[in-house]
C-alpha positions as CSV (number, residue, x, y, z in Angstrom):
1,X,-54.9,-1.0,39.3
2,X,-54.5,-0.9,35.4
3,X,-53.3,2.6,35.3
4,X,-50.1,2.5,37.2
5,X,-49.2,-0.5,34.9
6,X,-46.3,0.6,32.3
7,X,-46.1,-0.4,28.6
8,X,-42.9,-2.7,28.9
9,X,-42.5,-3.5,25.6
10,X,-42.8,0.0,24.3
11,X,-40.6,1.3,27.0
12,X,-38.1,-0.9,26.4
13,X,-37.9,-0.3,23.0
14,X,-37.5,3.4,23.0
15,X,-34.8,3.1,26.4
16,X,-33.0,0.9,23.9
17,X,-33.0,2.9,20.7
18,X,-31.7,5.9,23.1
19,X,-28.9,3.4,24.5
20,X,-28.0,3.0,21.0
21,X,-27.9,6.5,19.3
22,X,-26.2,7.6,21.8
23,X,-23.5,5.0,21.5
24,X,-23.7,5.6,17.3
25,X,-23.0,9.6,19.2
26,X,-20.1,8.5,20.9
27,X,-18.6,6.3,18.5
28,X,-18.7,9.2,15.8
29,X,-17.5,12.1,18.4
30,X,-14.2,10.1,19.3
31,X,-13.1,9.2,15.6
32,X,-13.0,13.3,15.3
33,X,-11.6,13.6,18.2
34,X,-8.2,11.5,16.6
35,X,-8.5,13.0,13.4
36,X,-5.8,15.6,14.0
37,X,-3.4,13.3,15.3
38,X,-3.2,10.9,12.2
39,X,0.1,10.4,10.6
40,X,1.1,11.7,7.1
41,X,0.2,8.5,5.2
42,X,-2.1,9.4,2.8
43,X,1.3,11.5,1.1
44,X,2.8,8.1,1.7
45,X,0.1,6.1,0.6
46,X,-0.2,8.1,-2.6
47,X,3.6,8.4,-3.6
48,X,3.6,4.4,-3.3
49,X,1.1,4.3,-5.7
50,X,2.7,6.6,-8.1
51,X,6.2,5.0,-8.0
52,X,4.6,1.2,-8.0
53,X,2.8,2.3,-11.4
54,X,6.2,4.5,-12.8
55,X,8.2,1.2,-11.9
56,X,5.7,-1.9,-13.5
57,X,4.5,0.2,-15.9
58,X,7.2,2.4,-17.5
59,X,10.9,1.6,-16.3
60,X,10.5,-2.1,-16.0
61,X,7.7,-3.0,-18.6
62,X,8.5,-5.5,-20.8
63,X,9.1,-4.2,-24.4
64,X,6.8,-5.6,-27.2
65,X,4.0,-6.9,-24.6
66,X,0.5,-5.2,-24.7
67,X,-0.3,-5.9,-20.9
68,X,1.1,-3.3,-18.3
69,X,2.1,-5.7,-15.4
70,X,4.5,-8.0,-17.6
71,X,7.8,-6.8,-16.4
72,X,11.8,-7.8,-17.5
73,X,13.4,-10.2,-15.8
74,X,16.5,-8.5,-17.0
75,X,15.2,-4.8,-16.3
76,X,14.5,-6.1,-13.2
77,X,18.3,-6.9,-12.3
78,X,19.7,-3.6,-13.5
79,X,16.6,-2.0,-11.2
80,X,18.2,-3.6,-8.1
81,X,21.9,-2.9,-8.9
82,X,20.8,1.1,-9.6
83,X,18.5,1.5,-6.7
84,X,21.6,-0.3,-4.1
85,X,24.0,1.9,-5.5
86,X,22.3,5.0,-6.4
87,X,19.1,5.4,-4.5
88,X,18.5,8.9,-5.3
89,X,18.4,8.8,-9.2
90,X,16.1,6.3,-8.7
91,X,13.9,8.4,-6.3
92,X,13.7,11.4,-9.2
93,X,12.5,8.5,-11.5
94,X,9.9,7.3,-9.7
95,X,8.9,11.2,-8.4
96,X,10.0,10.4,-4.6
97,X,12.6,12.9,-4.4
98,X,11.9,16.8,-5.0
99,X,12.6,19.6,-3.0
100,X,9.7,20.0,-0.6
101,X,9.2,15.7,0.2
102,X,11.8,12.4,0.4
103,X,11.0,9.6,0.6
104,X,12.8,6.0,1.4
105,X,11.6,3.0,-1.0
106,X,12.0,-0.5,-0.4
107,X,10.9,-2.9,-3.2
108,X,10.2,-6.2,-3.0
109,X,9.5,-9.6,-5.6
110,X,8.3,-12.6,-4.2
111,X,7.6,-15.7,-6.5
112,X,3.7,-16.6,-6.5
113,X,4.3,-19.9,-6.1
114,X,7.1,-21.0,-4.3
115,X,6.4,-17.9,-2.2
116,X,10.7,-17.6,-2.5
117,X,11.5,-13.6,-2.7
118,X,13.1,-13.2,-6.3
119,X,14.8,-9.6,-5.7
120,X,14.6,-7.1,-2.8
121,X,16.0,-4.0,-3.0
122,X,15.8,-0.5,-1.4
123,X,17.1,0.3,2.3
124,X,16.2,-2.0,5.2
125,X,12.4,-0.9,6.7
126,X,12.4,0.7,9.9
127,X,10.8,-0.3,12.6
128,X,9.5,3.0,14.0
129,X,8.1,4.4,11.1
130,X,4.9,4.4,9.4
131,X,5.6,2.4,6.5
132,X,2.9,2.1,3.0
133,X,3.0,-0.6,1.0
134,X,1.3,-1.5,-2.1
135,X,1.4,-4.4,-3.9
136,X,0.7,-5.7,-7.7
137,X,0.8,-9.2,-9.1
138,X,2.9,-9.3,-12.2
139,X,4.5,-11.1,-14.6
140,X,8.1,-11.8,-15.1
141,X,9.0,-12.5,-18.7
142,X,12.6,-13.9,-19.2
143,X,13.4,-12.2,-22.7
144,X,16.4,-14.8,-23.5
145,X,14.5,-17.9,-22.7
146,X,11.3,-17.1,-22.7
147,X,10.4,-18.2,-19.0
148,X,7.4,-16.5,-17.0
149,X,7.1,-16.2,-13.7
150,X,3.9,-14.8,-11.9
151,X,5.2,-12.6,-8.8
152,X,4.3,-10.4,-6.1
153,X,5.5,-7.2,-7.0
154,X,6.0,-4.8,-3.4
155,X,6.9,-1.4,-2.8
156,X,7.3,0.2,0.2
157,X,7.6,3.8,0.7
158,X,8.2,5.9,4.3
């Protein structure tokens, strides 16, 4: 008989858009479910960008250049002698140290290149630990010389 015949394609169609709203559901209902259990990155995340700016930009910016990611080789040298010895003048510069928040910073300047780190400085990274990084290419400008080299420019905060 015709009428106990079922429309399969139409059947099958709706079944299947069910299937998959309800999976779009489920999907959506367990991303709010972790919510509250993220970590305290986006502090991290947003305090790496502010000291990877203060540093290219301001403390290590090379004078007399027009571009803001041209950096000094030689600023560069003092920056990892100061932030070895004293990390925590260099945390008030770069506005990682205040009385509510501190934070650690690593920083990091591998040759484009040769891919050959050029300086690293900053504590040793923890393995336990969330860790943000954020990273600009920049130039290194050898005031004396005159040489340029086109870096990898990392900093790390936790």
């Amino acid at each position: 008989m015709k009428s106990d015949c079922a429309q399969i394609t139409i059947d099958y169609i709706a079944g299947i858009g069910i299937f998959l709203l309800s999976v779009v559901f489920v999907f959506q209902f367990m991303y709010s479910l972790f919510i509250p259990f993220e970590s305290g990155s986006d502090k991290a995340a947003l305090a790496a960008d502010r000291a990877g700016t203060v540093l290219v930009e301001r403390m290590l910016h090379a004078t007399g250049t027009v571009s803001m990611n041209v950096i000094d080789e030689r600023k560069l040298s003092d920056f990892y002698i100061k932030l070895n010895n004293n990390e925590t003048d260099v945390l008030k510069e770069t506005g990682l140290f205040s009385n509510q928040t501190v934070f650690d910073l690593n920083v990091s300047v591998v040759n484009l290149t040769s891919n050959i780190i050029i300086n690293q400085s900053g504590p040793a990274l923890p393995e336990n630990t969330d860790i943000v990084q954020t990273k600009r290419v920049v130039l290194i400008v050898n005031s004396t010389n005159g040489n340029q080299t086109y870096a990898s420019f990392s900093v790390r905060v936790w």
